[in-house]
C-alpha positions in Angstrom: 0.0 0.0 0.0 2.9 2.1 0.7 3.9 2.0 -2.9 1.1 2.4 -4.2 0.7 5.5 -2.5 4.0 6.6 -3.5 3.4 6.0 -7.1 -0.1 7.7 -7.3 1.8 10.5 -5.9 5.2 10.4 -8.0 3.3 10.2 -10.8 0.9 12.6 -10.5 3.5 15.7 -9.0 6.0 14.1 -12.6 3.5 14.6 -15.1 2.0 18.2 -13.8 5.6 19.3 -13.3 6.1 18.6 -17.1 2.7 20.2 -18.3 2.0 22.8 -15.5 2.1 25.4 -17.9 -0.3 24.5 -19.9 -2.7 23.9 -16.7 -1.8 27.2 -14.6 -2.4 29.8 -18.2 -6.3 28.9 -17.6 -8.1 28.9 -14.7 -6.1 26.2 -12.5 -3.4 26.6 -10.4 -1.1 23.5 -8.2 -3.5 23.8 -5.2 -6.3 23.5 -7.3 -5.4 20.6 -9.2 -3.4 18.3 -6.4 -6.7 18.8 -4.5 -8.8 18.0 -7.0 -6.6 14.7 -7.7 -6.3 14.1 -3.5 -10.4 13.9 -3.2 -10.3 12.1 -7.0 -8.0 9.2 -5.5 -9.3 8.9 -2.1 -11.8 7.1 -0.6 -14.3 10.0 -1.4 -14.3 8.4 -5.6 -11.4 5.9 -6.4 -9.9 5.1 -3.3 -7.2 4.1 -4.5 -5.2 6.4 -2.4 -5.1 5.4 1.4 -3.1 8.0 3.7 -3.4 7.8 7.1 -2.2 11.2 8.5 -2.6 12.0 12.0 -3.9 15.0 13.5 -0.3 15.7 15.2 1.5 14.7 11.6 -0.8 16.7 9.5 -0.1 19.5 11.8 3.6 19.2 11.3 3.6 18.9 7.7 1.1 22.2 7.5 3.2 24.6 9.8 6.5 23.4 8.4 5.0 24.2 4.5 3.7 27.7 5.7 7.2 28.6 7.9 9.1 27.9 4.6 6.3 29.4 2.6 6.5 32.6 4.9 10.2 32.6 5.1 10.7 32.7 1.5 8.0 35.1 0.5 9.5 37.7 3.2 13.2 37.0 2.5 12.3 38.1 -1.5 9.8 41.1 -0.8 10.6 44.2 -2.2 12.0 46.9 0.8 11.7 49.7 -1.4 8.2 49.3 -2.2 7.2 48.5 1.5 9.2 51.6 2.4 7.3 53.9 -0.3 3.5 52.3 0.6 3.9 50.8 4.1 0.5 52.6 4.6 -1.2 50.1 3.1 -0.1 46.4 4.6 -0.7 48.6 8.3 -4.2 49.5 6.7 -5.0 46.2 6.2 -2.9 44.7 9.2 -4.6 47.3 11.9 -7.8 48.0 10.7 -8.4 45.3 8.3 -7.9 42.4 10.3 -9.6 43.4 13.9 -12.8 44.2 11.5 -12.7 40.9 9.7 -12.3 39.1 13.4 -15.3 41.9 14.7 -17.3 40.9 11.4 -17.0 36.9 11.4 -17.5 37.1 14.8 -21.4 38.6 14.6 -21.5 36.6 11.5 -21.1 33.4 12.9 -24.0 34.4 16.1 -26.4 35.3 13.6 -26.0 31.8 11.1 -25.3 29.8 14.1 -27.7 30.4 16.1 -26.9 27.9 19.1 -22.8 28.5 18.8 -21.1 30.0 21.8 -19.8 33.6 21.8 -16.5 32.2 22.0 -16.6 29.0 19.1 -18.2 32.0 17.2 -15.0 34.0 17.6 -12.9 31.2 17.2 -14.4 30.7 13.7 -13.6 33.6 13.1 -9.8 33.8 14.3 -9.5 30.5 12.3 -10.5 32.0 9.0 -9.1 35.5 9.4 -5.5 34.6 8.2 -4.9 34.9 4.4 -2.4 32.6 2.6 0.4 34.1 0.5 0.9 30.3 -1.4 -2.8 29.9 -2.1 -2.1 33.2 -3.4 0.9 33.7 -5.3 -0.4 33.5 -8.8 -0.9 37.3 -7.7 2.0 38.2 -5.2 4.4 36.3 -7.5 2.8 37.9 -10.7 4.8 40.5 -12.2 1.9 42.4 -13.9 0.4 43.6 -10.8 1.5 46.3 -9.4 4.6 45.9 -6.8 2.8 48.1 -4.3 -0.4 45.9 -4.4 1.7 42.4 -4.5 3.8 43.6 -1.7 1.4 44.7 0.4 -0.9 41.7 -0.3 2.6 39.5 1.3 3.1 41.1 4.1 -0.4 41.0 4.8 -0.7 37.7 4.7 2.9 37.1 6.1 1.9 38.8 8.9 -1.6 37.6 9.7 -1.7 34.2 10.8 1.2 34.9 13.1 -1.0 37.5 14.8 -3.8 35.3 14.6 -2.1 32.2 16.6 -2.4 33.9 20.2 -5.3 35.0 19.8 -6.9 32.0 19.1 -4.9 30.3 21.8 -6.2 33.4 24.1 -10.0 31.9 23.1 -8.7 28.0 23.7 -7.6 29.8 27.4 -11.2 31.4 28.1 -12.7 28.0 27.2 -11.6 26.4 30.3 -13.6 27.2 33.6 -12.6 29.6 35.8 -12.3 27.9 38.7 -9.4 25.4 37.4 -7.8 28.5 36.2 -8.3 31.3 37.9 -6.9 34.5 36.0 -7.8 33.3 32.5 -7.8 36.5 30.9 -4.6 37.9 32.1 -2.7 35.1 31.3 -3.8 34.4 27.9 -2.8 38.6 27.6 0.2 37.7 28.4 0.2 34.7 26.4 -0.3 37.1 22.8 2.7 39.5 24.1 5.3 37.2 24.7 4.5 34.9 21.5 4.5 37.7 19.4 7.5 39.2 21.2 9.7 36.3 21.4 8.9 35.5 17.6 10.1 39.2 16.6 13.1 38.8 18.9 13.7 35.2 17.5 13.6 36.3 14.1 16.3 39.0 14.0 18.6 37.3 16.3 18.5 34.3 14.1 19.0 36.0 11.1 21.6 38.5 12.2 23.9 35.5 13.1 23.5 33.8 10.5 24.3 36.6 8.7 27.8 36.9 10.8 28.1 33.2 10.7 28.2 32.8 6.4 29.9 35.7 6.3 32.6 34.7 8.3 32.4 31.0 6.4 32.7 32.6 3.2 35.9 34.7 4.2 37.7 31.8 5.1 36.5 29.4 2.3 34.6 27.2 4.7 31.5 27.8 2.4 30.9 24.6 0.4 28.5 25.1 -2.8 27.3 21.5 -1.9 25.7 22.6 1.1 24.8 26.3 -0.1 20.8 25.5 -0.8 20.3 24.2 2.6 20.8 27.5 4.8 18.3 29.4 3.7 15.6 26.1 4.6 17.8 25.3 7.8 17.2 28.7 8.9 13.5 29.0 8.0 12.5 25.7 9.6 15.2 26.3 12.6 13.5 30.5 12.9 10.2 28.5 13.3 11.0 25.9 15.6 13.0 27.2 18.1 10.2 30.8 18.8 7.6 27.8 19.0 9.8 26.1 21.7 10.8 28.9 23.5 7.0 30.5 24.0 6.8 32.2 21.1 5.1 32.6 18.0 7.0 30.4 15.1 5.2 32.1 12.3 5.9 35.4 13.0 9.8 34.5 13.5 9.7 32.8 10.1 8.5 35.3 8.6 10.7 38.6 10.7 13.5 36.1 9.8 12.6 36.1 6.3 12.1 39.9 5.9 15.4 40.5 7.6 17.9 37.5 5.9 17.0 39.1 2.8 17.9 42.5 3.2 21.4 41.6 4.8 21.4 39.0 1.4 20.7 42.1 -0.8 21.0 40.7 -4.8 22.6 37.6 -3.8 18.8 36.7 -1.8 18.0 35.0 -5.0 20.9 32.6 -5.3 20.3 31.4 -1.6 16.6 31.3 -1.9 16.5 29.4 -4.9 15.8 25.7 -2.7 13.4 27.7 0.0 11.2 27.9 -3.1 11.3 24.4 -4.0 11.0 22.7 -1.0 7.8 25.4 0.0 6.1 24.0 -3.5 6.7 20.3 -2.8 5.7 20.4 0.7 2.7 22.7 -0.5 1.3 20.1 -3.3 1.4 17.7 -0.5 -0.8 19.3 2.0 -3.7 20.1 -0.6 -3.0 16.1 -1.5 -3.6 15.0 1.7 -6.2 17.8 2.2 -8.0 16.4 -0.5 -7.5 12.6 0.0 -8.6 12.9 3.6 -9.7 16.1 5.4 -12.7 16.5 3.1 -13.3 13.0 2.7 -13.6 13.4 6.5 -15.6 16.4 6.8 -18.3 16.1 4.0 -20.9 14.6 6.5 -20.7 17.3 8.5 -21.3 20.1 5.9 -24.7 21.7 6.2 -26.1 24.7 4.1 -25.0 27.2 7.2 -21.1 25.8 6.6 -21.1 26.7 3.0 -23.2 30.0 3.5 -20.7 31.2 6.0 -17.8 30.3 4.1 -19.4 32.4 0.9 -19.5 35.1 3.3 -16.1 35.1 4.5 -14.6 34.6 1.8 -16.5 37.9 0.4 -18.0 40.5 2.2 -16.3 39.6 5.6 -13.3 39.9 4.3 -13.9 42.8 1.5 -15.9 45.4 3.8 -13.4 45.4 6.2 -10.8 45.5 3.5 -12.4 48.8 1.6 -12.9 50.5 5.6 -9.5 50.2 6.1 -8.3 51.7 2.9 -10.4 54.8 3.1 -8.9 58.1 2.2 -6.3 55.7 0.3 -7.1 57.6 -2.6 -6.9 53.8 -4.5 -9.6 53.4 -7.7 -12.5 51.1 -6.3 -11.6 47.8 -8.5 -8.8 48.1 -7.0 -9.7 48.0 -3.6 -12.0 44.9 -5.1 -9.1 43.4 -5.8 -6.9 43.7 -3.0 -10.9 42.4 -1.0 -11.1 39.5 -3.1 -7.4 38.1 -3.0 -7.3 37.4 0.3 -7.1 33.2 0.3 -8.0 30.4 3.4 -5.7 27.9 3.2 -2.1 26.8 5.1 -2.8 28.6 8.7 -6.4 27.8 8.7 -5.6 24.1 8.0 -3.4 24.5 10.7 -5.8 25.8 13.0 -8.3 23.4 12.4 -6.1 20.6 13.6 -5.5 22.4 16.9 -9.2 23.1 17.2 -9.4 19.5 17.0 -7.6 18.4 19.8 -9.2 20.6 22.3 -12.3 18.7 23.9 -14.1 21.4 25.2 -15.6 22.6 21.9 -18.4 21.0 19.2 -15.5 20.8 16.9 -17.5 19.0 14.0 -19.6 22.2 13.1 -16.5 24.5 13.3 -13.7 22.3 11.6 -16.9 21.5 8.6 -17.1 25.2 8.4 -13.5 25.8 7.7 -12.9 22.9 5.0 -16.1 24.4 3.4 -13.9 27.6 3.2 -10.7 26.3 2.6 -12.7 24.3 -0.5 -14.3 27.0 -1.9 -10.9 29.5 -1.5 -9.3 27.1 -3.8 -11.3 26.8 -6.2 -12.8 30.4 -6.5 -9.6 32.4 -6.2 -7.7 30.0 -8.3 -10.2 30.3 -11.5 -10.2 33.6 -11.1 -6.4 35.0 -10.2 -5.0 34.7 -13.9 -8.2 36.5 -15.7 -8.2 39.1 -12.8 -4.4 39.8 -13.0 -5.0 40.3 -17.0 -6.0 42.9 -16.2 -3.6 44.7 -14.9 -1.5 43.5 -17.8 -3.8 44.7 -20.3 -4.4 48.3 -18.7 -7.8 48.4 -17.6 -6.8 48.8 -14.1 -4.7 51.6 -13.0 -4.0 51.4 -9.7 -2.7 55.3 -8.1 0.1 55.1 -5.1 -0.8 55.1 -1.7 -1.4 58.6 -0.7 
């Protein structure tokens, strides 16, 4: 069975390699189609394709993708564009975000009528995050414009990492009071130190590594052999060690990103070359497994409130807040459609749905359901309709002004 697995796979990942680009110039991207295949193979149609992926190894596999993912797309974003429009990712960081939470919060009381006030805001916290990988046939296209692509990275580079304590801060208020007395203030606490020790994390890491191949390459101890595993070393080792230590992994992977590629300057490409590689693999893997078992999983559980809420976040819960925040932007309005509409569900919210799953104290059916229905619907709708959208731009009909 194991070969067979491994085969199904092989094959499959071989033969889109060779024709991807003939599948990602219409309406499909990798996501799309590895998911498709995952719920095509497993038990859901075929079954021909048994994985067995536990809710700690599914977990693993997820955060390690996204800390590579995040890595990579920070170490290669564009300083001098952030510099010139950083009004815009703190638009959508500051404002956006707590309005999105506010907004699937209320949301999800009204739909659900019976939820708690606090699996409602968990729903929410869950779905909140954006995905730069579900998204990068926009952040990674060169016809849209670098302000918008840039902004869109750190957005979502930046997101899930804020997100992760506050969820934990609603797993905290779950448990009663009297076995934990002081609740609130400790799960406080809790969002300040994992975001603080993830910042602190991801410099220190990166400036000594900095020092480190610097000081390797001056005394020819750099091997070229070895060269393409730094960069993942230090993405995977950024993440790890915040996680251990208290803090939050994903906001050092991505701090440690931003930073190891302005010290890299126009050699980042060289060294980021393999980060890219092993973020794809690991990626088409996840919406494999996705496919061939999460939603083979969940479809019992979906019921017409699942897939209303997930239309909704995925539109105006996400692009109200969005056009809010960017207000007195002086942005053209398809533009600020735009910027709504590309904001993708995919690596962090898989990730939080396995967490939710472990934790006992919450109807974790009706909540995990919800956020596969999203997830689903995220890959599908955004990747149909990132190429035609970003044509766009290419063509001229959208001519997006500069962040006043």
């Amino acid at each position: 069975m194991i070969y067979q697995n491994l085969t199904l796979i092989a094959g499959f990942l071989l033969l889109y390699s060779i024709f991807a680009g003939r599948f990602e110039s219409r309406l499909v991207n990798g996501p799309l189609m590895f998911l498709s295949v995952g719920v095509l193979l497993g038990p859901a149609v075929l079954d021909v394709l048994h994985l067995s992926v536990d809710g700690p190894g599914l977990r693993l596999l997820a955060e390690l993708t996204l800390a590579i993912v995040l890595f990579t797309d920070a170490a290669k974003a564009n300083m001098a564009v952030l510099r010139a429009n950083n009004g815009l990712p703190l638009r959508l960081l500051l404002i956006g975000l707590p309005l999105c939470l506010l907004s699937g919060w209320v949301f999800a009381l009204l739909l659900f009528g019976d939820m708690p006030w606090l699996e409602a805001a968990i729903l929410a916290t869950m779905l909140a995050p954006t995905d730069a990988a579900l998204g990068k046939a926009v952040v990674s296209n060169p016809v849209i414009p670098a302000s918008i692509r840039e902004s869109l990275n750190v957005e979502s580079g930046l997101n899930d990492g804020i997100c992760v304590p506050v969820l934990f801060l609603l797993l905290a208020l779950l448990v009663p009071e009297e076995l934990h007395q002081g609740t609130l203030a400790l799960a406080l606490t809790l969002i300040a130190e994992e975001i603080g020790i993830g910042l602190l994390a991801g410099v220190c890491l990166a400036l000594t590594t900095a020092v480190l191949v610097r000081f390797a390459i001056r005394h020819e101890w750099n091997l070229p052999l070895w060269k393409p595993l730094i960069m993942p070393g230090l993405a995977v080792l950024s993440f790890s060690l915040a996680q251990w230590i208290g803090g939050s992994g994903f906001i050092a992977a991505f701090v440690c990103g931003l930073v190891s590629g302005h010290l890299l300057g126009k050699h980042k490409h060289a060294y980021l070359q393999s980060n890219e590689n092993y973020g794809d693999l690991l990626s088409v893997m996840v919406w494999l497994v996705f496919g061939a078992v999460v939603i083979a999983k969940a479809w019992p559980y979906f019921t017409w409130q699942s897939w209303a809420y997930a239309i909704a976040s995925l539109t105006f819960l996400r692009m109200i807040p969005v056009w809010i925040s960017l207000i007195g932007s002086g942005m053209p309005i398809e533009t600020r459609l735009f910027i709504g509409w590309f904001g993708p569900r995919g690596l962090a919210s898989i990730v939080f749905v396995v967490i939710v799953l472990q934790h006992t104290l919450i109807v974790r059916e009706q909540l995990a359901a919800t956020v596969i229905c999203t997830i689903l619907l995220s890959v599908v709708l955004h990747g149909m309709t990132a190429n035609p959208w970003a044509r766009r731009f290419s063509l001229g009909e959208t001519n997006p002004e500069s962040i006043r």
